[in-house]
C-alpha positions, -999 to 999 in steps of 0.1 A, spaced: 630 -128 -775 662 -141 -766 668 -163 -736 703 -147 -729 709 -139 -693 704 -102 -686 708 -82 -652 689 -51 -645 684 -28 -619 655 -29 -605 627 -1 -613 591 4 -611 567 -13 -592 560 -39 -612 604 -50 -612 596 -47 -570 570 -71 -575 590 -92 -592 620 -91 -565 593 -97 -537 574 -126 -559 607 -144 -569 614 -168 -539 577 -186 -542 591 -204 -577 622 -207 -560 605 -227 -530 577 -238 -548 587 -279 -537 604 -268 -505 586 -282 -478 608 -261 -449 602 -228 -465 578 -204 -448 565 -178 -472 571 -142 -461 549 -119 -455 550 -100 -490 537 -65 -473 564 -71 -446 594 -74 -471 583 -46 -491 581 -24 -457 618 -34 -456 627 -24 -492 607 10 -485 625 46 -478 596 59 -460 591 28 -438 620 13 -431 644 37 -410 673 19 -421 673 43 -447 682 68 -428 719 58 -426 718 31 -454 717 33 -493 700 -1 -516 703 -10 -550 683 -38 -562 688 -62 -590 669 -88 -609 682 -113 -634 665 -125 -661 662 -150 -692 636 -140 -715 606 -133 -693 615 -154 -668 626 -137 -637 658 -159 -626 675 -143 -592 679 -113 -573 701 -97 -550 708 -67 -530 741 -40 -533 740 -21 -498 761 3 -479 752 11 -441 769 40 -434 769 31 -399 785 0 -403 811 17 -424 823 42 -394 834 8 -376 841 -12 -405 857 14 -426 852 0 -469 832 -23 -463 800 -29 -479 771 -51 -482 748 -78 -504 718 -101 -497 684 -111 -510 697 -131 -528 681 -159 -544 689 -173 -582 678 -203 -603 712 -214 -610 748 -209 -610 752 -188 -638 724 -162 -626 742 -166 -590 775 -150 -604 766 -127 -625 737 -109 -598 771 -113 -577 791 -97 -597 768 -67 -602 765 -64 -566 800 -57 -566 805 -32 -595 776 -11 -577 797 -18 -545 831 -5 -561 813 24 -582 801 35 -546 840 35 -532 835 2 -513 865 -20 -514 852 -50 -494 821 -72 -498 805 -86 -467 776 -101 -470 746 -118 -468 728 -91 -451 688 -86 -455 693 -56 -454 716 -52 -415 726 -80 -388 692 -67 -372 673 -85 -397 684 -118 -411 717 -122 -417 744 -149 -434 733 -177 -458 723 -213 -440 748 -232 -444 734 -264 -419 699 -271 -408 677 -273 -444 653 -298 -431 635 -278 -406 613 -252 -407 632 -218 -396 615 -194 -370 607 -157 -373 634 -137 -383 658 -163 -400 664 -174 -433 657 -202 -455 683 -208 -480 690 -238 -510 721 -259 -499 735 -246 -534 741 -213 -526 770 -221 -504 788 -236 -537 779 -207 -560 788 -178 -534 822 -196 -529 830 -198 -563 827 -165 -564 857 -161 -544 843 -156 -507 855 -168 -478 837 -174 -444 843 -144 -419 819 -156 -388 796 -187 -387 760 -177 -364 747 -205 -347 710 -217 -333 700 -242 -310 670 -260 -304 662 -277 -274 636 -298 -255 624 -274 -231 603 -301 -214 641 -312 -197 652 -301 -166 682 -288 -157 715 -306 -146 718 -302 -105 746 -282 -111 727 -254 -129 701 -262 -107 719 -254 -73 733 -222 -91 694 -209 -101 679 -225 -68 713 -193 -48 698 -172 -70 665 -173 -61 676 -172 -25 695 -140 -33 677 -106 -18 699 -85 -43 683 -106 -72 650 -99 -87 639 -115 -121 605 -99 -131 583 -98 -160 581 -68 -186 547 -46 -183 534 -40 -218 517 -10 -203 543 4 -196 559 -9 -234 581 22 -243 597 28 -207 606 -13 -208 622 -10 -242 639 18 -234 656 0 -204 660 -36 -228 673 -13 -256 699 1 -230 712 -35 -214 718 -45 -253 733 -16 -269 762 -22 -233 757 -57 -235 768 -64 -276 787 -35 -282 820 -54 -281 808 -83 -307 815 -82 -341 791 -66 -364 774 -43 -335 757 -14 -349 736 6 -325 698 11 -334 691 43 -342 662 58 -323 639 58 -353 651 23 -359 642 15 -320 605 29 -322 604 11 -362 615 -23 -339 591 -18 -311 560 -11 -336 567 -44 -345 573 -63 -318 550 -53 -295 516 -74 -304 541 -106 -303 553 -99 -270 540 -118 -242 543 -106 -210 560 -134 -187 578 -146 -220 605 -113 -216 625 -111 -184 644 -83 -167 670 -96 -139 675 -63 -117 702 -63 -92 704 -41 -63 674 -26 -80 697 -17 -110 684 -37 -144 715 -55 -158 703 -83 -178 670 -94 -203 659 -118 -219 638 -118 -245 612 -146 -255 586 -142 -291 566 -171 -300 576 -184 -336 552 -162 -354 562 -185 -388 532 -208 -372 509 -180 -374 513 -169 -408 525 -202 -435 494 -207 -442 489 -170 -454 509 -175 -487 527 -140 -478 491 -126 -487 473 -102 -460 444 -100 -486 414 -104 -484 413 -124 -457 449 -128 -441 451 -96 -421 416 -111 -404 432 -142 -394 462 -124 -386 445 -103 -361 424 -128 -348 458 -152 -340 476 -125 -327 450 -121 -298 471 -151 -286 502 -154 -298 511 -187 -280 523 -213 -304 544 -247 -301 578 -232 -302 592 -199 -292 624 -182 -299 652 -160 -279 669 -139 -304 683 -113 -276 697 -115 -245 722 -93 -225 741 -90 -198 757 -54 -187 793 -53 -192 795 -43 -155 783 -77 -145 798 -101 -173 832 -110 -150 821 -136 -125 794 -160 -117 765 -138 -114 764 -133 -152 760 -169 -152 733 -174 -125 715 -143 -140 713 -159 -178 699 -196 -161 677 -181 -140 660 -162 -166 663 -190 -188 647 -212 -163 621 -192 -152 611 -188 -187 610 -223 -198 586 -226 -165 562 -203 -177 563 -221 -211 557 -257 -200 536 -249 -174 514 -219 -184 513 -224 -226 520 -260 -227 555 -252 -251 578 -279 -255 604 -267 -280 624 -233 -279 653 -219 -302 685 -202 -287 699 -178 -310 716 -168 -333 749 -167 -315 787 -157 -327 808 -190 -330 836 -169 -307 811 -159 -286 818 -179 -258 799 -167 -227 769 -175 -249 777 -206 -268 787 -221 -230 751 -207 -220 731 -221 -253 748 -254 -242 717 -263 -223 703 -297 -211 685 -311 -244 700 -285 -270 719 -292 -300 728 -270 -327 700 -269 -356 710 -243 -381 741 -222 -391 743 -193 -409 777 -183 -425 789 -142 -433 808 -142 -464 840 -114 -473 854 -110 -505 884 -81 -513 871 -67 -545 
């Protein structure tokens, strides 16, 4: 058979399993790579699981050279996205062997993209900015945390050269949680507390829907000025909370309520990437067992805070401020103190955000990855 490069939509099961299989020989002698959960990525690539669908279209694609399954990518259109960003459409998934794989699953991408009307390619996007989104651009030698990517440092080349250029670069930060803050921040946390307007309490997991509902709320106010905002739909809200909910620990997520109003969250998921590398994506026989069994406790040795909002009503000023430390603070109490955590991630967060890139500045933080979104006029 010949070994010429040939691109294909995928079809069938057995082209899915390919798509879903390729990135373990991709990774194969990456030590920072965490394998996927392979029933988790096909739930995301599924109509009748993933409510994405219900405003988004996919095309998949698979390269190959002989037998040999080569790279992959996604062609997407959110039709949400498109009411604010009028033309533009999406790619992402992608992963290739090498360069010439990279442009040609590119280029397909974008002949699906301009069969479909689309005059603008923005991407990567797995499958929305909800998920995981922009190639790593910075940060290959550590481990990334649940719900961001792991990319080769090639990619940035080969996308490039394909004629995109960077729209917005999404930072992370690690930090030593173990460190205190400066006095400064200190004296503003220590008001705060001495505040009778303020309250900062923990979510009530009994109560799960009602406190999602009000998180859901802060954020959808909170973000709907930054670029790429696209409001969860309510099946994608009730998808999102199925999810979340057996990571969530209680005094991990924080609402900050003034004058008895809820303005601000905060919330904290333990790096579920601990809990599942050694699963090799595979739930059976035994994964979904161990699975369980961790998630009784979900407490590992670094946690995350991929969302956090203030209420445009309460942005202006220094209370914003003094409402983002406190929680922040309160938190990294609970995880020094109660779970014995040393090490927490801040992010992602816009590069022109600057409320939150001042905020992610914290005592013992330092940027650790960056993810770039990529445009290209086609």
């Amino acid at each position: 058979m010949s070994n010429a490069l040939r691109i294909t939509p995928v079809e069938g099961r057995a082209d899915l399993d390919a798509f879903v299989d390729l990135p373990w020989s991709i990774y194969a002698d990456d030590p920072y790579w965490v394998p996927p959960l392979k029933a988790e990525v096909k739930a995301l690539l599924n109509p009748r699981q993933n409510p994405w669908f219900g405003h988004g279209e996919l095309q998949l694609f698979l390269a190959r050279r002989g037998e040999e399954v080569v790279g992959r990518i996604s062609a997407h259109i959110d039709h949400l996205w498109i009411e604010r960003y009028p033309g533009q459409g999406h790619w992402g998934l992608f992963e290739a062997k090498d360069v010439e794989a990279a442009a040609a699953l590119i280029a397909a991408a974008e002949d699906w993209l301009r069969a479909k009307g689309i005059g603008q390619a923005v991407g990567p996007f797995s499958l929305s900015i909800w998920d995981e989104p922009g190639l790593l651009i910075d940060g290959f030698e550590e481990k990334p945390m649940v719900m961001m990517g792991h990319h080769r440092p090639a990619y940035e080349g080969w996308v490039e050269a394909a004629g995109y250029t960077k729209v917005k670069d999404l930072h992370t930060f690690a930090l030593d949680i173990r460190i205190d803050m400066i006095p400064v921040i200190d004296k503003l946390i220590q008001l705060g507390e001495k505040n009778p307007r303020i309250r900062i309490r923990d979510v009530d997991k009994s109560k799960f829907d009602e406190e999602a509902a009000i998180i859901l709320d802060i954020l959808n106010d909170a973000w709907s000025d930054n670029w790429g905002y696209i409001p969860l739909t309510d099946a994608e809200i009730a998808y999102a909370g199925k999810k979340l909910k057996p990571i969530i620990v209680e005094d991990l997520v924080k609402i900050a309520e003034v004058d008895g109003e809820a303005v601000a969250f905060m919330l904290t998921i333990p790096d579920i990437n601990e809990l599942i590398a050694d699963l090799d994506g595979k739930l059976l026989p035994f994964g979904w067992a161990k699975l369980h069994w961790r998630l009784r406790r979900p407490i590992t040795s670094r946690v995350r805070v991929p969302l956090m909002g203030v209420r445009k009503s309460h942005q202006k000023g220094r209370m914003a401020t003094q409402l983002a430390f406190m929680m922040i603070e309160f938190t990294r109490r609970v995880c020094v103190d109660k779970y014995g955590i040393n090490w927490g991630e801040f992010g992602w967060v816009l590069e022109d955000n600057q409320g939150m890139m001042s905020i992610a500045q914290l005592p013992g933080a330092g940027t650790n990855h960056t993810y770039r979104v990529y445009e290209k006029t086609l």
